[in-house]
C-alpha positions as CSV (number, residue, x, y, z in Angstrom):
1,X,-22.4,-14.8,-9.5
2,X,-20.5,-16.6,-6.4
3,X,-19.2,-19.7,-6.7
4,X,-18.9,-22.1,-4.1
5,X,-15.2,-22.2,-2.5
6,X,-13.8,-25.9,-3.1
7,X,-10.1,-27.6,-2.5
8,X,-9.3,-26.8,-6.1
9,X,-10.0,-23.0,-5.4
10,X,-7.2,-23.6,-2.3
11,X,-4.9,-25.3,-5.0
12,X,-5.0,-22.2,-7.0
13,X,-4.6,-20.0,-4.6
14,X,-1.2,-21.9,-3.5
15,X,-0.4,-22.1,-7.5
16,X,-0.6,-18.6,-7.5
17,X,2.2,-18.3,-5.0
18,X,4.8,-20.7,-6.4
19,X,3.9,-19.1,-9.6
20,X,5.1,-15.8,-8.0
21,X,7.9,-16.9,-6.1
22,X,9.5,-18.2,-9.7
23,X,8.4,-14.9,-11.0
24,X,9.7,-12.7,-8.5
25,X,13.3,-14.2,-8.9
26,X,13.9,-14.1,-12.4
27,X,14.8,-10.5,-12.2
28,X,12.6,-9.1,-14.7
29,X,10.2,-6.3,-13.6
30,X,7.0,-5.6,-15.1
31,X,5.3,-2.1,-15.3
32,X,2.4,-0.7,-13.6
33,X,2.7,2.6,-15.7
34,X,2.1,0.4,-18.9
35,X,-0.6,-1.7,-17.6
36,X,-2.5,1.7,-16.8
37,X,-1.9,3.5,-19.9
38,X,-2.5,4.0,-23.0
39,X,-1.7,5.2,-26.2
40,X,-3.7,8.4,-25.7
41,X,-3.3,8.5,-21.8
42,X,0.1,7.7,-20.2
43,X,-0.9,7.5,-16.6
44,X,1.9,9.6,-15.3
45,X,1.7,12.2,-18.0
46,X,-2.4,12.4,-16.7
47,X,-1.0,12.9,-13.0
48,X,1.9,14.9,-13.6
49,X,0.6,18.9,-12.4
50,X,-0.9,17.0,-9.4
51,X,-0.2,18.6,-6.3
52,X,-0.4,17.6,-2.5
53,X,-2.4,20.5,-0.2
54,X,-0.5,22.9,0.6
55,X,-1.5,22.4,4.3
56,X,-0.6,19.0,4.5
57,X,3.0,19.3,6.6
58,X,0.7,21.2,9.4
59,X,-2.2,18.6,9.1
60,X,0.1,15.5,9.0
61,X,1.8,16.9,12.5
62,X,-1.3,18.2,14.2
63,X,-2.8,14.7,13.4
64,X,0.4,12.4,14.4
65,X,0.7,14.7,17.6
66,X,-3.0,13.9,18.7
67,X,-2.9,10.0,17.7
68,X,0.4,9.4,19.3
69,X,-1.1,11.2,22.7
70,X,-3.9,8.9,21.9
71,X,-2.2,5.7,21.7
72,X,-3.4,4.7,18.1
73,X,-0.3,5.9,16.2
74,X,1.1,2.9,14.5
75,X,5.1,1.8,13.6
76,X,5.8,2.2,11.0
77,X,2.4,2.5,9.5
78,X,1.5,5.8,11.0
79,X,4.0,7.7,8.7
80,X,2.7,6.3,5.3
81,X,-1.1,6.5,5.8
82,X,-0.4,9.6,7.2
83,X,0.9,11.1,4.5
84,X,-2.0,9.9,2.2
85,X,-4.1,12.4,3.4
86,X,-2.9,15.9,1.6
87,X,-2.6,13.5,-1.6
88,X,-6.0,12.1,-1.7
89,X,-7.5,15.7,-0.4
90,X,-5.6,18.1,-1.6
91,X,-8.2,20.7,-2.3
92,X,-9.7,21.8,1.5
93,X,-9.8,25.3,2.0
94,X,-8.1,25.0,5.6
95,X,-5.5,23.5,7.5
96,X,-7.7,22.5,10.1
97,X,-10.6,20.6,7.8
98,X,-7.1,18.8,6.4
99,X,-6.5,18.2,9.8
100,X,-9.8,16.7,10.7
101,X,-9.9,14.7,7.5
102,X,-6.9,13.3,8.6
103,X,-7.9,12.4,12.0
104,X,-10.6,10.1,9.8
105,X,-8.1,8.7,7.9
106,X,-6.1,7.9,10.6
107,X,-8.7,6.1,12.4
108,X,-9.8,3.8,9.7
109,X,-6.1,3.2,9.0
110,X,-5.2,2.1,12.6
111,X,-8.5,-0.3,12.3
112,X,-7.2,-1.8,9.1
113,X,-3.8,-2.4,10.2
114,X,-5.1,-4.3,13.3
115,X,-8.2,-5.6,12.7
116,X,-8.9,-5.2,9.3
117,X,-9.5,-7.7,6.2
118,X,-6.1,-8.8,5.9
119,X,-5.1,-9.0,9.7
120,X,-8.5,-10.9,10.8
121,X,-8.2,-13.7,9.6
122,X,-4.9,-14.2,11.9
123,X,-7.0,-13.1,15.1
124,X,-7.4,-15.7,17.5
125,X,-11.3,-16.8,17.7
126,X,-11.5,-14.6,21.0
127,X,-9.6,-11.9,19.5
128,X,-11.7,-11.9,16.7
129,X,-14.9,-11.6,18.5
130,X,-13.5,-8.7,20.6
131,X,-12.7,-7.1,17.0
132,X,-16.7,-7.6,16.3
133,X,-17.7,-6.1,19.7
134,X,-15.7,-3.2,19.4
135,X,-16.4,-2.8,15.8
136,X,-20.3,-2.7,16.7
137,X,-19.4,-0.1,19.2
138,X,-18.0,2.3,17.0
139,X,-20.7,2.0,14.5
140,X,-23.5,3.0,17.1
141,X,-21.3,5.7,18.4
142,X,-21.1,6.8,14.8
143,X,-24.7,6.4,14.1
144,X,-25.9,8.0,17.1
145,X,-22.7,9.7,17.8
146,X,-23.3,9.1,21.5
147,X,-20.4,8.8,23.6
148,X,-19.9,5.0,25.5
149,X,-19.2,5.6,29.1
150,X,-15.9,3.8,29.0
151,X,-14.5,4.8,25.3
152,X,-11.7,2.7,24.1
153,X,-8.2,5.1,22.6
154,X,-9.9,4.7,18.8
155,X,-13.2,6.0,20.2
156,X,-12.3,9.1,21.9
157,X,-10.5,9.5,18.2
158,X,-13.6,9.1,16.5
159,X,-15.6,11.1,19.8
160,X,-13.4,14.2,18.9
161,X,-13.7,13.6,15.0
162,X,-17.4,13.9,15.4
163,X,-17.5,17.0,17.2
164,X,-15.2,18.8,14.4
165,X,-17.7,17.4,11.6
166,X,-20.9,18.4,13.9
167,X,-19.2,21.9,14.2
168,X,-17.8,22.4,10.8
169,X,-20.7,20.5,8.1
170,X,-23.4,20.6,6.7
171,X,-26.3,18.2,8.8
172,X,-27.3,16.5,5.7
173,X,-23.9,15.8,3.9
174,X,-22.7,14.5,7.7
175,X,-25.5,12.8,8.1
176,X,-25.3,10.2,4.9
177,X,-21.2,10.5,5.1
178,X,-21.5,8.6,8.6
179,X,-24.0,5.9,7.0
180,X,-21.6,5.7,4.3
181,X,-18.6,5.1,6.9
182,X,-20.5,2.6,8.9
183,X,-21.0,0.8,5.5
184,X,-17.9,0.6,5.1
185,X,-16.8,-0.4,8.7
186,X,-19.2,-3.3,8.1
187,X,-16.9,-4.6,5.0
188,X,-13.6,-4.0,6.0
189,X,-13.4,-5.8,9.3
190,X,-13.8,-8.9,8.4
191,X,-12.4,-11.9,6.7
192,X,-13.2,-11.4,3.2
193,X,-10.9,-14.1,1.7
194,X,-12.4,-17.0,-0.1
195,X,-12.1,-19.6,2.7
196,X,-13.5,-17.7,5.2
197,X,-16.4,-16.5,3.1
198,X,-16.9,-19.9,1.5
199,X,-18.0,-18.5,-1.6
200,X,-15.5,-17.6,-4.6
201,X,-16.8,-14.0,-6.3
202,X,-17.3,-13.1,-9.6
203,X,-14.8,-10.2,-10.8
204,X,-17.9,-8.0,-10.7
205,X,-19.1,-8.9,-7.3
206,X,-15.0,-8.4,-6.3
207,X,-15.3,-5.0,-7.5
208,X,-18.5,-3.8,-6.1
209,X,-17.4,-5.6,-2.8
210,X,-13.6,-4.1,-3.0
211,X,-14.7,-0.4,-3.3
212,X,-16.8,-0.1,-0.2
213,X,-14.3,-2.2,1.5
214,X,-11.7,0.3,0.6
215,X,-13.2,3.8,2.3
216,X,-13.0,5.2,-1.0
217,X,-17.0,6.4,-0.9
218,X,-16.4,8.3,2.2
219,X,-13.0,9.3,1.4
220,X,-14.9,11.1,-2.0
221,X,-17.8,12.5,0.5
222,X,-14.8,14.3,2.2
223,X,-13.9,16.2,-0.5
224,X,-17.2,18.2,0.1
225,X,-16.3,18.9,3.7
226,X,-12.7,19.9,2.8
227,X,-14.1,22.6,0.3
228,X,-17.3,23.4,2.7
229,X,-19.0,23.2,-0.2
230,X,-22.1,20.4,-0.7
231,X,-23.8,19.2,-3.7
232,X,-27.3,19.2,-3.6
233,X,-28.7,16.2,-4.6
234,X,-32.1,17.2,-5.7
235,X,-30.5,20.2,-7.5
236,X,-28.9,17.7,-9.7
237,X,-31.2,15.2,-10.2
238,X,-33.2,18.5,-11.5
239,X,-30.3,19.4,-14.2
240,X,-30.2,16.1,-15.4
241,X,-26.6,15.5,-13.6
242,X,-27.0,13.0,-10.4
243,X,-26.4,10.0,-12.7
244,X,-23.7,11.1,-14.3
245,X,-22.1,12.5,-11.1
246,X,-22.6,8.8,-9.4
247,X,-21.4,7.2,-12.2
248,X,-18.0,9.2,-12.1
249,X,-18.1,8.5,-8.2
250,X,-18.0,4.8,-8.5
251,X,-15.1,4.6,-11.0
252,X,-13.4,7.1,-8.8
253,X,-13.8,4.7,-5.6
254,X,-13.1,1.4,-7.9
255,X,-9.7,2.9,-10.0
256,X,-8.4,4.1,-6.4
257,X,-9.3,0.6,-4.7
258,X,-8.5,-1.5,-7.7
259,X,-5.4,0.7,-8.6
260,X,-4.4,0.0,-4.7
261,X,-4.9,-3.8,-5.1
262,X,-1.9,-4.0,-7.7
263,X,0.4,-2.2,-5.8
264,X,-0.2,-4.2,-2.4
265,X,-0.4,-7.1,-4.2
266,X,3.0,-8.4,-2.4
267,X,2.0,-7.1,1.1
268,X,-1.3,-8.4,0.7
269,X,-1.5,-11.9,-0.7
270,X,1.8,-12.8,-0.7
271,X,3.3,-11.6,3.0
272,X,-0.4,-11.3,4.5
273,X,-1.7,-14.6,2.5
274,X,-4.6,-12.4,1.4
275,X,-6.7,-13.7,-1.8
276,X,-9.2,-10.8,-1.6
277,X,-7.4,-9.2,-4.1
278,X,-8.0,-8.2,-7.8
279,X,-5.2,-10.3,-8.9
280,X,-5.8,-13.3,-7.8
281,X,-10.1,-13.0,-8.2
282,X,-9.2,-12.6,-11.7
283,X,-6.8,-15.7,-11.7
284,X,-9.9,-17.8,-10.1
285,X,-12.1,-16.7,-12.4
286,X,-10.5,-17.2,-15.4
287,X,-10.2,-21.0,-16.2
288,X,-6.7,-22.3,-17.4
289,X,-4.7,-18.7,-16.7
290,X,-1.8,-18.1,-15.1
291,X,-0.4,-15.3,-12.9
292,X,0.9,-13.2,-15.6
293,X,-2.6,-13.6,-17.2
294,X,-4.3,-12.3,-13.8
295,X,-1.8,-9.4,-13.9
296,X,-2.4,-8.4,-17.3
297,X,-6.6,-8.8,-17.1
298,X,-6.4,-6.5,-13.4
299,X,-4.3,-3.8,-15.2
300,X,-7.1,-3.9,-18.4
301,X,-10.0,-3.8,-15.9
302,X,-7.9,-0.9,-14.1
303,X,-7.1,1.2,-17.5
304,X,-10.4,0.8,-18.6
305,X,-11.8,2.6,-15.7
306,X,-8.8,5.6,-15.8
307,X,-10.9,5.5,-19.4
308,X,-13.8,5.9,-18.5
309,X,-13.4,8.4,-16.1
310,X,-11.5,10.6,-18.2
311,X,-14.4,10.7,-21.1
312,X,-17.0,10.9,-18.2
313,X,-15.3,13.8,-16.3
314,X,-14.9,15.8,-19.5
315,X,-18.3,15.4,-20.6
316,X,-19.5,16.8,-17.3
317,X,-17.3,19.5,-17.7
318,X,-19.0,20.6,-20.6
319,X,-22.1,20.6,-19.0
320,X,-20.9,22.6,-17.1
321,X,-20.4,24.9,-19.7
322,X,-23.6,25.1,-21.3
323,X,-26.0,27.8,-21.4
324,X,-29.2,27.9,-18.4
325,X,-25.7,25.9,-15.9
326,X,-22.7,27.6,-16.6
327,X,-23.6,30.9,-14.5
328,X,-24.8,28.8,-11.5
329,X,-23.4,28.2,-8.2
330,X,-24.3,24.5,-8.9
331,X,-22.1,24.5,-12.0
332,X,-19.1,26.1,-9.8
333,X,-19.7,23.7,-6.9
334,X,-19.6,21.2,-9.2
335,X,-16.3,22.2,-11.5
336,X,-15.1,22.5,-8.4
337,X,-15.7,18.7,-7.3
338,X,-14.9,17.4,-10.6
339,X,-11.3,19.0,-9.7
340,X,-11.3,17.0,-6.7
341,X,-12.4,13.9,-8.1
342,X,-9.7,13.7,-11.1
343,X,-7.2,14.7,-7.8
344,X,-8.1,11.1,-6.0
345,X,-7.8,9.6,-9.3
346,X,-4.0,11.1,-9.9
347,X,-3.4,10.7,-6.3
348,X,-4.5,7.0,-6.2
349,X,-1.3,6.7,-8.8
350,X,1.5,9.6,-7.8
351,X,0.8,8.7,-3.4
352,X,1.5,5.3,-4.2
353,X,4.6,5.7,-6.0
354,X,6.3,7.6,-3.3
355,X,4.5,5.9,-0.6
356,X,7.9,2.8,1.0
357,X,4.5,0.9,2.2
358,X,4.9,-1.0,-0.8
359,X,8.6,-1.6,-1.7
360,X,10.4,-4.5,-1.4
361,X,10.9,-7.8,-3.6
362,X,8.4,-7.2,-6.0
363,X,7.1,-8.2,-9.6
364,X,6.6,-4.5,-10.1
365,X,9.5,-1.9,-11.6
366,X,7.3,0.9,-9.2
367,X,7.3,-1.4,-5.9
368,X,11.1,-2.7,-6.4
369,X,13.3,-0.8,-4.4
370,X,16.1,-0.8,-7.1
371,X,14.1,-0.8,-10.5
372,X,15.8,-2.7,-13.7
373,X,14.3,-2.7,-16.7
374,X,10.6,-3.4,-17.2
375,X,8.7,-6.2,-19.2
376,X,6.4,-5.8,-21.4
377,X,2.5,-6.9,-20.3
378,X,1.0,-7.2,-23.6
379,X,0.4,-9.8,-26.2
380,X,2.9,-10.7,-29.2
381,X,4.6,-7.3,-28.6
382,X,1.7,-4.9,-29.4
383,X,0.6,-2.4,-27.3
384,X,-1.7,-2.6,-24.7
385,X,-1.2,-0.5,-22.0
């Protein structure tokens, strides 16, 4: 449950920062690929036959070309959310629904990086309500997807996204995909840090909170459009498979938002002052802890969800298999999706290592620009990641 936001919340926060500052200049690196694995599942060894789309050099140009035209191609951001978009989709069946994924992606990246959770909170007051108004616009044009008379650069974006999803889907996939976005939309710009919400959440509430912030739920609902292939709800429900599906849905949207906490932990609440964070949420919550305490409790709550999802995803697979499913199109459709799933998983880890949008100075051996030798997270020299 919330907790209310007090001066001794602010005190931590500030702790927290010192705390890294002394950290960050001793030298010694500690490893993401540790906190993530474990002795059955190194992280990188899971990702390593992932593969970007093989369309995604055409997509990434087709979709800079239009947003530069457009006037919402951002320096130097542009290049590295760009490039996301063949890792997190890297099974469509064309380069143009790539193309048009990445158009979305683009979009929601150019509102993040100007108006988004971590910039709002340095708008002016005036700036900040212009953020709301336009924000308020987009979601009516994408719930009614009705042109404004007067559309703004990022609208005529979203104007000719809409027309390629109206053209290329299927009405009732596009129709709860758009919901999902404008949920989303809803989250993300805003000032979600604890001063501005005046509440402190739990690590639970943080979670639930983080992935619908993060675009992950229609980033996943985009995998269906990519393949043209849909997943019929009440077919599943009928084989006994919607909960499990959803299940492996959330921990795909939290280990890709949580994973993405970690390494923009620097850019985020260090450079951008951000505490809506997993790191320091679980430093708050955690009464008498330090940093290298939050660090090692947000890696746990990470690997335990790369855990989960493994055991989950093969069990579903072997559904898959059984007789009365396994000759189905639903069983294809969905061995398919389960493909795609396990790919934003392995992508959440392999984009973020080549991504430079997080290297610099960093507590991190996989954000430092010149890794040394890494540090181990666990307790009395066991094991634990």
């Amino acid at each position: 449950m919330a907790s209310r936001y007090t001066a001794a919340v602010e005190r931590e926060i500030v702790g927290m920062r010192t705390q890294y500052e002394d950290w960050v200049n001793t030298g010694e690196l500690w490893s993401l690929r540790e906190l993530f694995s474990t002795p059955d599942c190194d992280i990188a060894e899971y990702c390593t036959e992932f593969r970007p789309s093989e369309f995604g050099p055409q997509a990434c140009d087709d979709v800079e070309r239009y947003c530069r035209a457009q006037g919402i191609w951002l320096e130097p951001g542009g290049a590295h959310y760009n490039s996301m978009t063949p890792y997190l989709h890297p099974g469509p069946v064309s380069a143009r629904r790539l193309t048009v994924i990445g158009l979305f992606n683009a979009i929601l990246f150019w509102l993040n990086d100007t108006v988004g959770r971590e910039k709002y909170g340095h708008l002016s007051e005036s700036e900040q309500r212009k953020a709301h108004g336009e924000l308020e616009r987009l979601c009516h044009l994408l719930e009614t997807r009705k042109p404004p008379a007067d559309p703004s650069p990022v609208e005529e974006a979203t104007v000719v996204f809409l027309s390629q999803v109206d053209e290329l889907s299927d009405a009732r996939w596009r129709d709860e995909f758009l919901a999902s976005t404008v949920e989303h939309l809803r989250t993300a710009i805003r000032d979600q840090n604890a001063r501005a919400r005046g509440d402190l959440l739990s690590v639970a509430e943080y979670i639930d909170l983080r992935a619908q912030v993060s675009g992950m739920y229609p980033a996943i609902a985009l995998c269906e459009f990519g393949r043209d292939s849909y997943l019929a709800g009440d077919q599943l429900a009928r084989m006994g498979l919607a909960t499990d599906l959803r299940r492996l849905r959330v921990l795909t949207a939290e280990i890709g938002a949580l994973m993405n906490d970690m390494f923009s932990f620097e850019k985020e609440c260090i450079a951008d002052r951000s505490d809506f964070n997993l790191v320091p949420v679980c430093l708050l919550n955690t009464p008498d802890s330090n940093l290298a305490d939050a660090v090692r409790d947000a890696g746990t709550l990470v690997r335990d969800r790369v855990t989960e999802f493994r055991r989950r995803h093969d069990a579903l697979a072997d559904r898959c298999r059984e007789p009365g499913l396994a000759d189905t199109e639903l069983a294809a459709q969905l061995r398919v999706h389960l493909a795609d799933l396990a790919g934003c998983v392995q992508a959440s880890w392999v984009w973020q290592l080549i991504t430079t949008r997080y290297k610099g100075m960093s507590i991190f051996s996989e954000n430092h620009p010149h890794p040394a030798g890494a540090r181990s997270m666990s307790n009395d020299g066991d094991h634990q990641g």
